[in-house]
C-alpha positions in Angstrom: -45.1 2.7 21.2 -43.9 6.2 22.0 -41.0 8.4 20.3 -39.3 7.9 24.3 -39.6 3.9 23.9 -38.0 4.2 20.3 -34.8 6.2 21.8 -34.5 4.1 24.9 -34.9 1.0 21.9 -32.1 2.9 19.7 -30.0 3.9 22.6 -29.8 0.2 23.8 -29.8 -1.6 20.6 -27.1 0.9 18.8 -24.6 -1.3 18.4 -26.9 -4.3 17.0 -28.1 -2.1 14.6 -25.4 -0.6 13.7 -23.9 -4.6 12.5 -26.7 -5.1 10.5 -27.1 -2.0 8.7 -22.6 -2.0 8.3 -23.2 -5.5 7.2 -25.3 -4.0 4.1 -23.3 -1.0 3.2 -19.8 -2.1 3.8 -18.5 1.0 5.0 -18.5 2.5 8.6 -19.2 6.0 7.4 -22.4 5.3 5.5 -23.7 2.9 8.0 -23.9 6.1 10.5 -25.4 7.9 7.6 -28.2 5.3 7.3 -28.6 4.3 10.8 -29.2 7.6 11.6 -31.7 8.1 8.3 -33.2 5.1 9.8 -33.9 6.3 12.8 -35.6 10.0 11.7 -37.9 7.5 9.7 -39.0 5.7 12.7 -39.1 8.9 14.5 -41.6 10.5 12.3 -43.8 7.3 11.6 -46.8 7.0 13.0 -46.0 4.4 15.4 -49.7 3.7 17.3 -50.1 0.5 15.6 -46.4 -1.2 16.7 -47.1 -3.4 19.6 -44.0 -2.6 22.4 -42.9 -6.7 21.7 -42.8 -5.9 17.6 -41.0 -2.5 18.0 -37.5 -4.3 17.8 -38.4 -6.0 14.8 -40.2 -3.0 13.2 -36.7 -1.0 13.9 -34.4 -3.9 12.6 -37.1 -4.0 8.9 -36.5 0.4 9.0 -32.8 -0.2 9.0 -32.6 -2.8 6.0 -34.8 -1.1 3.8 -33.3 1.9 4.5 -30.1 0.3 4.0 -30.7 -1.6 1.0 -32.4 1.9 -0.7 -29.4 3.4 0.2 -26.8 1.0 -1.7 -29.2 0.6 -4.3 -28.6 4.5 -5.2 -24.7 4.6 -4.4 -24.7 1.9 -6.9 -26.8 3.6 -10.2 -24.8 7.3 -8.7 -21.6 5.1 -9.5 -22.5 3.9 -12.9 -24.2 7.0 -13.5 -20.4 8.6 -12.8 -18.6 6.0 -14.7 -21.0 6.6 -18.1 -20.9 10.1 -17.5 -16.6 9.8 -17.8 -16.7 7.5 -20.9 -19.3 9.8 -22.6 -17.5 12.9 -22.1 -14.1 11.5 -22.6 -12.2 14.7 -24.2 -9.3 14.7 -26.7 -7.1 16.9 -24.8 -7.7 14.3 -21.5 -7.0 11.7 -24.3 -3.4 12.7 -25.1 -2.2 13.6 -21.7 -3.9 10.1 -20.7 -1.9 7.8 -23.2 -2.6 4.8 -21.0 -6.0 5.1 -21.7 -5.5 5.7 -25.4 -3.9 2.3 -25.4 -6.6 0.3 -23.7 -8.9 1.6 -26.1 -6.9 0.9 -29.1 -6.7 -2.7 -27.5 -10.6 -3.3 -26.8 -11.1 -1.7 -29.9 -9.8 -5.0 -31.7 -12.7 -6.9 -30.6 -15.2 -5.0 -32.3 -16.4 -5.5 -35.9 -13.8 -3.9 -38.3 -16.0 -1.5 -39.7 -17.0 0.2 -36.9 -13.2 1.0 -35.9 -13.2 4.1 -37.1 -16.1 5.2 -35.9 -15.4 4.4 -32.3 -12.0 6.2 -32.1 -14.3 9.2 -33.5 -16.9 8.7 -30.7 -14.6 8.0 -27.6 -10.9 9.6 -28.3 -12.2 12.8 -30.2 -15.2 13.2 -28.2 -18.2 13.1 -31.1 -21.9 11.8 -30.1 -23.0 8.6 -31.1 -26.1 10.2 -32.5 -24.1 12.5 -34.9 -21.8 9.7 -35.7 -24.7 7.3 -36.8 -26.7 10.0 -38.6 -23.4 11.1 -40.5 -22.0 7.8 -41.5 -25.8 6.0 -41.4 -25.3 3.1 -38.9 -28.0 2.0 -37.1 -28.4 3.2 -33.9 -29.3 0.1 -32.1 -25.6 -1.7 -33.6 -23.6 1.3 -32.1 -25.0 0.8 -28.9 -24.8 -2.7 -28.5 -20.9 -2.5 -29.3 -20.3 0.6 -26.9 -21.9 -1.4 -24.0 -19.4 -4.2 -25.5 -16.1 -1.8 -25.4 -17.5 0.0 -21.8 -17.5 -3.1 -20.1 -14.3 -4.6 -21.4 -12.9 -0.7 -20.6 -14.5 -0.7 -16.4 -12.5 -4.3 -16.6 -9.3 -2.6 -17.4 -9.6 0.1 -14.5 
């Protein structure tokens, strides 16, 4: 198989591709992005061993991996985002966002009583969960377990 037989494939084939590669990403935008990723892959593959009857095949496996690897990341980017906003939440967002200040208060009632105050510390004033637990000596390992608890029920809410 040649680089000239892998255009004439993509060239002829474009549209084919392009359903099974929207079919993973959901979005017409970043199925161009990754079709075209895909296709610089097979480009600069070696592509001596590909028999001319497998090259079709070969193309189709490029674009779902390809695919796949690229929801995979847009997925971890968005948590990575979405942790990123609840662990830098700051006080003066806080007070201009009373919405949010309520929906905390209201997840915050299914949390052990104890660790209350602790929590409005952490998320509506914007202190870490390491100096909270070294200050006020709670286990790390209970603090965490309980903000997974409130983020969750919080992402529900949004």
């Amino acid at each position: 198989m040649t680089n000239d037989d892998l255009i004439n494939l993509f060239e002829n084939n474009y549209r084919y591709y392009f359903a099974i590669v929207f079919s993973i990403a959901q979005n017409i935008t970043n199925a161009e992005d990754i079709l075209q990723t895909a296709f610089l892959k097979a480009f600069t593959t070696d592509k001596q061993k590909i028999k001319n009857e497998d090259m079709k095949r070969w193309f189709i496996t490029v674009c779902k991996n390809t695919a796949i690897t690229f929801v995979i990341k847009r997925e971890k980017d968005k948590a990575r985002e979405q942790q990123y906003a609840l662990d830098n939440v700051s006080i003066k967002n806080v007070e201009e966002d009373s919405v949010f200040t309520i929906i905390v208060e209201e997840q915050l009632k299914g949390i052990p009583q104890e660790l209350i105050p602790y929590f409005k510390e952490l998320i509506l004033h914007g202190t870490s969960m390491r100096q909270i637990c070294k200050k006020y000596g709670i286990p790390r390992d209970k603090m965490r377990y309980w903000k997974k608890y409130l983020e969750k029920a919080i992402k529900k809410l949004y």
